[in-house]
C-alpha positions in Angstrom: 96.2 112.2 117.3 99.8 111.5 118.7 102.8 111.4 115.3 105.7 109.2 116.2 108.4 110.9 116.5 111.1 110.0 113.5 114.1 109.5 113.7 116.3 112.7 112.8 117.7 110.8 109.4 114.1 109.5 108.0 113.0 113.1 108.6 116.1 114.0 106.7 115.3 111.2 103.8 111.1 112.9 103.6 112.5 115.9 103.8 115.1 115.6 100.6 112.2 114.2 98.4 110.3 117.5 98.7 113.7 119.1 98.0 113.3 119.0 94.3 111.3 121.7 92.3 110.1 118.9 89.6 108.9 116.6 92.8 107.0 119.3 94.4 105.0 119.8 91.1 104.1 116.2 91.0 102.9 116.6 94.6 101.2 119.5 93.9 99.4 118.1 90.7 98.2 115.1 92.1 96.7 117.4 95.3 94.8 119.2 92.6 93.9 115.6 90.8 92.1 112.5 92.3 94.7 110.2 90.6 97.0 110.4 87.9 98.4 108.2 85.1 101.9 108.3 84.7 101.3 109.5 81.4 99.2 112.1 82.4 101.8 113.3 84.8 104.4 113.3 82.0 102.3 115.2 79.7 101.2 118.2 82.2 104.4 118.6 83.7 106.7 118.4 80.3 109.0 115.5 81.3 110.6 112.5 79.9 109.5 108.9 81.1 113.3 108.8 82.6 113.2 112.0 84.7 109.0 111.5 85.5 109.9 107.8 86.4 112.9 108.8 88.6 110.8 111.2 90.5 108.1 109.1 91.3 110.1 106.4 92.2 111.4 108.6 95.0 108.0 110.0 96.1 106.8 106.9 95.8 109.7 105.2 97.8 109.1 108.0 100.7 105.4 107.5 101.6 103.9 111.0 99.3 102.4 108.8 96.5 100.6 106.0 96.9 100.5 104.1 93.7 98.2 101.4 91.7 98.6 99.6 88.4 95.1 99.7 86.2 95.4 98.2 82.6 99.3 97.8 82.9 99.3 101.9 83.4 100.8 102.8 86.9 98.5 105.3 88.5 99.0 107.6 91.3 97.6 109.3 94.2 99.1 112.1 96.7 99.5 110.4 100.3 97.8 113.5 102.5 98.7 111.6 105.8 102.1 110.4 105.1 102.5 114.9 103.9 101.0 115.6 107.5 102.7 112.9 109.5 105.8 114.5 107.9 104.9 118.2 108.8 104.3 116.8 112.7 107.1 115.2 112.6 109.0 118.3 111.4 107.4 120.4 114.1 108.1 118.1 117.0 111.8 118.1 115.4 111.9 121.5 116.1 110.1 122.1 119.4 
């Protein structure tokens, strides 16, 4: 399978959302999980609605979760393609 080469500033932009310890958690939570509630997320992790909010909304906003509404409850899921179209794109970057 052939990755599109991105441009050097969207790399930059995917490459500042993993730059966050809280983020990387998230990421690394919902790898372990199928999907998650927001709630859930909040809970396992220890944050506030603002700061678990803020983070999604940047994970989400960069391709890494993909997310769903189910009873009025935002759920999420971890993007595994966008993650390895990222790490291509990262490698190409460097070749």
């Amino acid at each position: 399978m052939q990755i599109a080469s991105l441009s050097r500033s969207d790399l930059l932009v995917r490459i500042s959302a993993l730059a966050d310890d809280t983020r990387l958690r998230i990421l690394r939570l919902l790898g372990d999980a199928q999907e998650l509630r927001a709630q859930e997320i909040m809970d396992r992790l220890d944050l506030s609605q603002s700061a678990a909010s803020r983070h999604l909304r940047q994970l989400s906003a960069t391709g890494f979760v993909r997310e769903r509404r189910e009873d009025g409850a935002k759920c999420y899921s971890l993007n595994r393609e966008r993650v390895e179209d990222t790490c291509q794109a990262l490698k190409q970057f460097l070749a």
